[in-house]
C-alpha positions in Angstrom: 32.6 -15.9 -33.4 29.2 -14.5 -32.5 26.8 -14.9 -35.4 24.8 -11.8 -37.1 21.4 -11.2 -37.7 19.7 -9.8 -40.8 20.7 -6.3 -39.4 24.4 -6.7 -38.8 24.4 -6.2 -35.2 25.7 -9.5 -33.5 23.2 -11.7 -32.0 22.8 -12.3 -28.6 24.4 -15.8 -27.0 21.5 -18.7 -26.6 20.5 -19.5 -23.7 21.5 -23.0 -22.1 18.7 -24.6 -20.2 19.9 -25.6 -17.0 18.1 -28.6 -15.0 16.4 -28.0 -11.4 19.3 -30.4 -10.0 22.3 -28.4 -11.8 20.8 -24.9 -10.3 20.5 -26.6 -6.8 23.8 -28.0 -7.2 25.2 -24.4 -8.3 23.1 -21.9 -6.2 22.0 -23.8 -2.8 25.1 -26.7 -2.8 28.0 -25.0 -3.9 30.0 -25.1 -0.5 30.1 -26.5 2.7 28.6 -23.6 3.7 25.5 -22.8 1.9 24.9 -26.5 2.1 24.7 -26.3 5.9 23.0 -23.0 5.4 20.3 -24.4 2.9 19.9 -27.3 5.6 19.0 -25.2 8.1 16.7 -23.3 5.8 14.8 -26.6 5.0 14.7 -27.6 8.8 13.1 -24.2 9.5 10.4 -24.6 7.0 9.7 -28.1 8.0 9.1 -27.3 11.5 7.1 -24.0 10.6 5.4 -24.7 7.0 3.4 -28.0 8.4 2.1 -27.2 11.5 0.2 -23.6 10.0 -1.1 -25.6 6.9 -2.5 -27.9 9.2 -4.2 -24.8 11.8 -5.0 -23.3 8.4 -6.2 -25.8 6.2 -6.3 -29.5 6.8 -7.9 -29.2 10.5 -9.8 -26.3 9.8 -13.1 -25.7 10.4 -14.6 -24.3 7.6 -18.6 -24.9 7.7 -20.7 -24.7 10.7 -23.1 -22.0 12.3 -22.2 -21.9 16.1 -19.1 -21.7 18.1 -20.0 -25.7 19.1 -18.4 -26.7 15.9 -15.1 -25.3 16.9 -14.7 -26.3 20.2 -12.5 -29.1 20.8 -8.8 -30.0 21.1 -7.5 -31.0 17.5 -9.9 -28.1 15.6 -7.8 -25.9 14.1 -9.0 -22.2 12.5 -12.5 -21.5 13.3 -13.5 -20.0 9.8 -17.1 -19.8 10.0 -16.4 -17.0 12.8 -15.1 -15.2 10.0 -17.8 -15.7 7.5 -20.1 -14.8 10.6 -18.7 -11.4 10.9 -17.4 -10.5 7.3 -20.1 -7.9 7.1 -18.2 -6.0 10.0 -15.0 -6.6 8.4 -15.8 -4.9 5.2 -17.9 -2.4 6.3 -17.5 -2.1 10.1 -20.6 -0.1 11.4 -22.1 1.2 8.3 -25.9 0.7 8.0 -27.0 -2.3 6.2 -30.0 -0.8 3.7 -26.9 1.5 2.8 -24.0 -1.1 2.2 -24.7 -0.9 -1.4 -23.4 2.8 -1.3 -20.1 1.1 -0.2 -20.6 -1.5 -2.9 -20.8 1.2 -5.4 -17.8 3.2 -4.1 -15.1 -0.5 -4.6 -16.7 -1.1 -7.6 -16.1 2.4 -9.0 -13.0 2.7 -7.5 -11.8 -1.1 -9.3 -12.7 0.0 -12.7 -10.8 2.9 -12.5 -7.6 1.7 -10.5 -7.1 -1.3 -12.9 -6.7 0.6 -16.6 -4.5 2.5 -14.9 -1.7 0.2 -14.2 -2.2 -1.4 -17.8 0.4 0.6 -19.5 -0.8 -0.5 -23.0 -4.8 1.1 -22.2 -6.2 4.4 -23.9 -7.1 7.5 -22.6 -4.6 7.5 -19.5 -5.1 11.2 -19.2 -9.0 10.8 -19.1 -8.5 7.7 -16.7 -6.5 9.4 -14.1 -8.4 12.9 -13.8 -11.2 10.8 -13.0 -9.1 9.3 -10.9 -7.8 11.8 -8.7 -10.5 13.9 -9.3 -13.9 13.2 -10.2 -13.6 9.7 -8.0 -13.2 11.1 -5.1 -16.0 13.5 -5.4 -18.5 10.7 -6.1 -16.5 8.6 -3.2 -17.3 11.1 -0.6 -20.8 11.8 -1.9 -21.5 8.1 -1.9 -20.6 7.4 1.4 -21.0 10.5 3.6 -24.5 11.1 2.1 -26.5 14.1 3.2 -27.7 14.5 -0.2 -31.1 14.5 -1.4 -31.9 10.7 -1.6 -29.0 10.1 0.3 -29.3 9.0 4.6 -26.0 10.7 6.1 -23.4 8.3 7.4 -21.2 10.0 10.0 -17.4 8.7 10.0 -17.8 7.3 13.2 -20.2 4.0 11.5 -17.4 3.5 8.7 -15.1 1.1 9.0 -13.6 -2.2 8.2 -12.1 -2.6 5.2 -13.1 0.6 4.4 -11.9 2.6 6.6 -8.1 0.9 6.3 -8.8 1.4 2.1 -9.8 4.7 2.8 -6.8 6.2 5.0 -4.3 4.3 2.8 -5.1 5.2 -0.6 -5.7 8.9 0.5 -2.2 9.2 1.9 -0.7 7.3 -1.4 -2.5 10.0 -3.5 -1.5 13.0 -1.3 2.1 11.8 -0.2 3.7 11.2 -4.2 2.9 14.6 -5.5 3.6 16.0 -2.6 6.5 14.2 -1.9 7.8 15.4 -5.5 7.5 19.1 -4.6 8.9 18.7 -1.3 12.2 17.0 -2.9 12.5 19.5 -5.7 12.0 22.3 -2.9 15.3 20.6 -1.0 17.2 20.7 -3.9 16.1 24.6 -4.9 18.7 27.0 -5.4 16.4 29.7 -3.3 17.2 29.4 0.4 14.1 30.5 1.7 12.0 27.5 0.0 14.8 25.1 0.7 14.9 25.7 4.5 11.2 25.6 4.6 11.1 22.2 2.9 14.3 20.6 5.0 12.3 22.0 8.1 9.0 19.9 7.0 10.5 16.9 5.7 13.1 16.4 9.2 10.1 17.3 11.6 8.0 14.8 10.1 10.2 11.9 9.8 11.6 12.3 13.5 7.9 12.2 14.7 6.6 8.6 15.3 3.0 8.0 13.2 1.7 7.2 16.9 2.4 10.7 18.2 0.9 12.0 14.7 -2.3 10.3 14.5 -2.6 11.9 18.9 -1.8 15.1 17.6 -4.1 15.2 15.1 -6.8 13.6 16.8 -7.0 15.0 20.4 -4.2 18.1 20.3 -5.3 19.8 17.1 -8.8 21.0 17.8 -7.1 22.9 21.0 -5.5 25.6 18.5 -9.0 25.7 16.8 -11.3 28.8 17.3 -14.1 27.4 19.6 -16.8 25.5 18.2 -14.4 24.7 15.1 -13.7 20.9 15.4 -12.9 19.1 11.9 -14.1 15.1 11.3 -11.9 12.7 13.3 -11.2 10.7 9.9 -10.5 14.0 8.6 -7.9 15.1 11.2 -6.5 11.3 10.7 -6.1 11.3 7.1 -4.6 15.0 7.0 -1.6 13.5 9.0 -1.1 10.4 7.5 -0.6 12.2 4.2 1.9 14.6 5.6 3.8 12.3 7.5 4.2 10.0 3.9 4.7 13.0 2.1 8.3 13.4 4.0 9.0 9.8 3.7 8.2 9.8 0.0 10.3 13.3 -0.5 13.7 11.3 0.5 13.3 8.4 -1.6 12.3 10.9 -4.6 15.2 13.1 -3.4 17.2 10.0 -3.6 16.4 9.6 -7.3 17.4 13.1 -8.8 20.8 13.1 -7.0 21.1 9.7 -9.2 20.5 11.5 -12.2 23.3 12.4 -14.1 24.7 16.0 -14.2 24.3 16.1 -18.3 21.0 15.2 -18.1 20.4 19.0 -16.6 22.7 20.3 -18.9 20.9 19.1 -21.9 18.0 20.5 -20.6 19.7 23.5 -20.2 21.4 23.5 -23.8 17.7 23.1 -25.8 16.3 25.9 -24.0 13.8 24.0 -21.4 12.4 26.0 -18.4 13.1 24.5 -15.0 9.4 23.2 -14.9 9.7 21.9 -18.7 13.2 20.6 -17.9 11.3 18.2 -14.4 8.7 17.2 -16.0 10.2 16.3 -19.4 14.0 15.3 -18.5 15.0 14.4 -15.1 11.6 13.2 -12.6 10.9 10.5 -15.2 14.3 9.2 -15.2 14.6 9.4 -11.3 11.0 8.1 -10.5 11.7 5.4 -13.1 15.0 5.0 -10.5 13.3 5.1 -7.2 10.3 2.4 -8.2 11.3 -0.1 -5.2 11.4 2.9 -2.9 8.0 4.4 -3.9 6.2 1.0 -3.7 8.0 0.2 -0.2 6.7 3.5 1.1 3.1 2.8 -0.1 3.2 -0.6 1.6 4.8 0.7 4.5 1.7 3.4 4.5 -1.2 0.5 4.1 0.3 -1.6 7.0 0.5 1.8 9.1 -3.1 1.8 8.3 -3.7 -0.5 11.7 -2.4 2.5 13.7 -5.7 4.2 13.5 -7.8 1.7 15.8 -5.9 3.4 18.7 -7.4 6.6 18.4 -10.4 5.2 17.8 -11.4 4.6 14.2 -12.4 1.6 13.1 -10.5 0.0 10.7 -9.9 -3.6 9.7 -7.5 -4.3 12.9 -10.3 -2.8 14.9 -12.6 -5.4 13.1 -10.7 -8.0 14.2 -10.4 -6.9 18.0 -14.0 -6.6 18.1 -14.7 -9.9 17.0 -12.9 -11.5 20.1 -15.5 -9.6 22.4 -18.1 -11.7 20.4 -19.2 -14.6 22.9 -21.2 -16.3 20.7 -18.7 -17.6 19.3 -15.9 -17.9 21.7 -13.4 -20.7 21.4 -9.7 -20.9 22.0 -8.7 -20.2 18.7 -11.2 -17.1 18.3 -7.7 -14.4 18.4 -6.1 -16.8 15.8 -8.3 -17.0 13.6 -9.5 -13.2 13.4 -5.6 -12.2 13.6 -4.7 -14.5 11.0 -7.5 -13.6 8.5 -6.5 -9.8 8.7 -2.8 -10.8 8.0 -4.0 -12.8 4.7 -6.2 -9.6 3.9 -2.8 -7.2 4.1 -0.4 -10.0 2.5 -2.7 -10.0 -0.5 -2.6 -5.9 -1.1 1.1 -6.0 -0.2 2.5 -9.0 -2.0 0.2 -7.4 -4.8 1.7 -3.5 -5.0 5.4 -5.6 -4.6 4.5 -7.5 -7.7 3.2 -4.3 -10.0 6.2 -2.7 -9.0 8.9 -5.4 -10.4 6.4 -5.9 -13.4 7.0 -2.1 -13.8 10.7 -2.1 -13.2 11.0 -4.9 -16.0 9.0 -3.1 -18.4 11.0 0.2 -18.2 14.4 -1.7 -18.1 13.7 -3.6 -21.3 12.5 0.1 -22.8 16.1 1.6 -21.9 17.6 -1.4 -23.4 16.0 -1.0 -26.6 
């Protein structure tokens, strides 16, 4: 018999605490076959895992000033080639006297970011319209210049980190709102906006990012009146955030077909308009549904990011390619080095937005148990 609590309502069953050795036994030895299949998992990881901690870590160069100290046949990663050029890998180009204009811009841009994703801080509304709004003012001022007091920068001398930071968080911004009016559009009653939306969202998702990205960059100034030829970032970031925007339209999509019919007929019963009836009701119930799909999206967009180097932006790819034209400090594991230090910078930000989303997902399931 379940016992109560003070309130009545039967308490929940106690937990039994179950040794490492009894959850081996149960979830990696249960059968013949996930023994043999966890064997094979360990082999795997014993021929991979030791050999890259060793070319990472243990015979790893990590001080030195001069290719020299990485030359040899039992060095592993050359890291002072990356401390050498972490100015380009941050900033790419951009002047030097000026980097603190850059420096100004992350450090802005972290003190807003992080009280928004605490759930529990004040002033969320004040937070995000400086946010969306006022921080990207101050971004662009910052680091465009041509402001009294302030040396212009062209677009062509950014790059780096800041380049890949800047492309990926403007086509996170853009692509979720947009993404939200685009799905509601699909699902509209009117046929006129519904064809128009289906028409957007299937041209952009059967169009690779590649072909996008050449459109934008060497097509689209040929159907501009002549002498009319927008920034190359500009061009680039304008089709990055449409391009998401379709993606992130079918995973919203996805999440208001899995909202309950009653759920609009509530709506319906109290009175709510159609926007009232969205914004209260059903998109915080189906983005609360979609999380995982959101967050893969955006990290789907930040890896995309690389794409730009080929029409020639600089981002942090671009950084890295650079680096293995440097002869000064040439060695054979140059590429390895700089290729594996961008895929630690991308893991981080990735493995990162993958965490906040299941912290999220928790948090909201334990409100709809409650």
């Amino acid at each position: 018999m379940a016992m109560e609590d003070v309130t009545g309502r039967p308490r929940p069953p106690m937990r039994s605490r179950i040794s490492p050795v009894d959850w081996a036994r149960r979830n990696l030895f249960s059968s013949v076959g996930n023994t043999a299949l966890t064997l094979f998992c360990l082999w795997l990881l014993w021929l991979a895992v030791p050999p890259f901690l060793d070319f990472t870590i243990f015979s790893a160069v990590w001080t030195g000033a001069t290719r020299e100290v990485c030359l040899g046949p039992d060095k592993g990663a050359c890291w002072p080639l990356v401390w050498a050029n972490l100015g380009q890998f941050i900033y790419g180009r951009y002047p030097e006297d000026e980097i603190w204009r850059v420096n100004v811009v992350f450090a802005l841009g972290f003190a807003a970011i992080v009280p928004a994703l605490i759930p529990s801080a004040p002033a969320k509304r004040f937070n995000l319209i400086f946010l969306l709004v006022i921080y990207p003012l101050i971004a662009l001022v910052l680091l465009a210049g041509d402001r009294p007091g302030l040396r212009p920068v062209p677009t062509s001398e950014w790059g780096g980190l800041l380049v890949t930071l800047v492309v990926a968080l403007t086509g996170i911004v853009v692509s979720l709102p947009l993404g939200i009016v685009l799905a509601l559009g699909r699902r509209s009653s009117m046929p006129a906006i519904r064809t128009v939306c289906i028409v957007f969202i299937e041209f952009w998702r059967g169009v690779p990012l590649i072909t996008v990205l050449f459109m934008a960059s060497v097509m689209l100034p040929l159907f501009l009146p002549e002498g009319m030829s927008p920034d190359n970032l500009l061009r680039c970031l304008v089709g990055v955030a449409l391009f998401s925007s379709a993606y992130m339209a079918e995973v919203v999509r996805g999440g208001l077909q899995a909202i309950d019919k009653g759920q609009y007929e509530g709506a319906d019963a109290v009175g709510l308009s159609y926007w009232q009836k969205m914004r209260l009701i059903i998109l915080p119930q189906a983005l609360t549904h979609v999380i995982p799909g959101i967050v893969n999206t955006f990290i789907g967009l930040f890896k995309d990011t690389t794409l730009v180097s080929i029409i020639g932006l600089f981002d942090l790819l671009g950084a890295a390619q650079s680096t293995l034209a440097d002869a000064a400090w040439a060695s054979p594991v140059q590429g390895h080095t700089a290729y594996l230090f961008i895929a630690v910078v991308f893991f981080v930000f990735c493995f990162g937005m993958s965490r906040y989303s299941i912290f999220m997902e928790n948090k909201l399931s334990r409100g709809r148990r409650h």
